[in-house]
N, C-alpha and C positions, 0 to 999 in steps of 0.2 A: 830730385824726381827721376833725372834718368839714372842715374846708379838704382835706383829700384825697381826702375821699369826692365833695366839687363837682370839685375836678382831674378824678377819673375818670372823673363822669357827663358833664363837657366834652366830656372829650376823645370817649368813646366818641358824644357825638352828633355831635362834627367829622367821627369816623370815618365814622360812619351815612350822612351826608348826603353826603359824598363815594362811599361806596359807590353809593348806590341814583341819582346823578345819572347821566344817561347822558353815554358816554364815545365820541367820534368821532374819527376823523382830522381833521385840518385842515392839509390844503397843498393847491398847486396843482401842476400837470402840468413845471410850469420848474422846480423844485425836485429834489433828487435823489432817486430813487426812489418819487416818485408820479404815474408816468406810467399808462397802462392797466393793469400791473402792480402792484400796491403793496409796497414794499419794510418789513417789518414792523421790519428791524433801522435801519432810517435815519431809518422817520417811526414817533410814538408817538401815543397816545391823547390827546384833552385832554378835560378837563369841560365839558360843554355849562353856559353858564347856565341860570341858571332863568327859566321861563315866566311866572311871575308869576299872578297872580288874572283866571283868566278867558284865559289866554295858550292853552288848548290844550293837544296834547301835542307835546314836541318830537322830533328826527328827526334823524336823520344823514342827509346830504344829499350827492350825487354829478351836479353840473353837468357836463356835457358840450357841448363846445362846439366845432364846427365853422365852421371860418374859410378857403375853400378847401380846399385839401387839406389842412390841417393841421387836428388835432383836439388841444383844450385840457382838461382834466380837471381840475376845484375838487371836493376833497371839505372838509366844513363843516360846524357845528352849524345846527338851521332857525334859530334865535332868534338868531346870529348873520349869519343873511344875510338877516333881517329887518331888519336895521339898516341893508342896506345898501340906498337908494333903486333902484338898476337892477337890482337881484335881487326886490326886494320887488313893483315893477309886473310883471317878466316870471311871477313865478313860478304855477305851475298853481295853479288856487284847491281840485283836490281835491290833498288832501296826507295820502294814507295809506300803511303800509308794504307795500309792496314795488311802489307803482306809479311808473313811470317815464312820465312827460307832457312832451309838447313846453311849450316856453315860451309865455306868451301875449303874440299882439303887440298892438300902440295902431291899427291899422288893421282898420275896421268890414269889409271885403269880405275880409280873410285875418285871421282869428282866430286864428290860432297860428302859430309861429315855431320850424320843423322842423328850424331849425340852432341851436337851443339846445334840450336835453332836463334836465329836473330827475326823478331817482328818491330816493324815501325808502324811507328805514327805521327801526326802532326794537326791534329786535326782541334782541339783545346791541350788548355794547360794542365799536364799530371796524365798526361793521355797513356799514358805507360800503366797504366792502372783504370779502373772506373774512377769518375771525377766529374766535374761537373764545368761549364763554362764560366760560374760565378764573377770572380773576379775581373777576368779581363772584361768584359761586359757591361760591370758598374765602375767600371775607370774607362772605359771608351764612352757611357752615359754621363759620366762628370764633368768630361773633356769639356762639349760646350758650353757647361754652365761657365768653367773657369775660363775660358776664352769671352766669353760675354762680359764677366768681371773685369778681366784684364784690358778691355778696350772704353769700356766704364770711367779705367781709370786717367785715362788720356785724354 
């Protein structure tokens, strides 16, 4: 009985922690159907990692990038494109949702760099796109049925 009663509390904080992490797109514009469009049936959601102590809050992120006349689109967790050195010097140092900032450039007389834009968000899951609350919502509505169960079972 109790080696199943730890199974369930496991599992249900596997569950937990995966619910309440946020969830973004992640591809880029060469990819099928994440062009300025977002194709919801071709690209899927992934789990952002976590921030860590003292990390902030993190963001789904939508780079925009003009190169000529062609325009490149990365959508991405923040805490993964913090990792990345040439995203991490450009990016805007205010990083709240729903603002969209030019990048910042390494040149003191032009401070920013109007052919690359970063916009955040954080506000549901896939938010780097239109998307909907769905999910997290009917897993935070399950939550107490399955805690009702699980004290059921005691």
């Amino acid at each position: 009985m109790k080696t199943e009663l730890l199974f369930v509390c496991s599992l249900l904080l596997a569950t937990l922690s995966e619910v309440l992490s946020l969830q973004c797109y992640r591809c880029h514009s060469s990819q099928p159907g994440c062009g300025k469009e977002l194709n919801i049936r071709l690209q899927h959601w992934h789990s952002c990692p976590n921030v860590g102590d003292g990390g902030g809050e993190n963001f789904c992120v939508k780079v925009i990038e003009r190169k000529g006349s062609e325009i490149s689109i990365l959508r991405e967790c923040l805490m993964t494109l913090r990792y990345n050195t040439g995203h991490r010097e450009k990016m805007p140092t205010i990083q709240r949702h729903g603002y969209c900032e030019p990048a910042r450039n390494n040149d003191p007389w032009n401070m920013v760099d109007t052919d690359q834009q970063y916009c955040f968000c954080n506000d549901w899951n896939g938010c780097n796109t239109a998307s909907s609350l769905g999910r997290r919502v009917a897993w935070m509505a399950l939550l107490p049925f399955v805690v009702s169960c699980f004290f059921k079972l005691l």
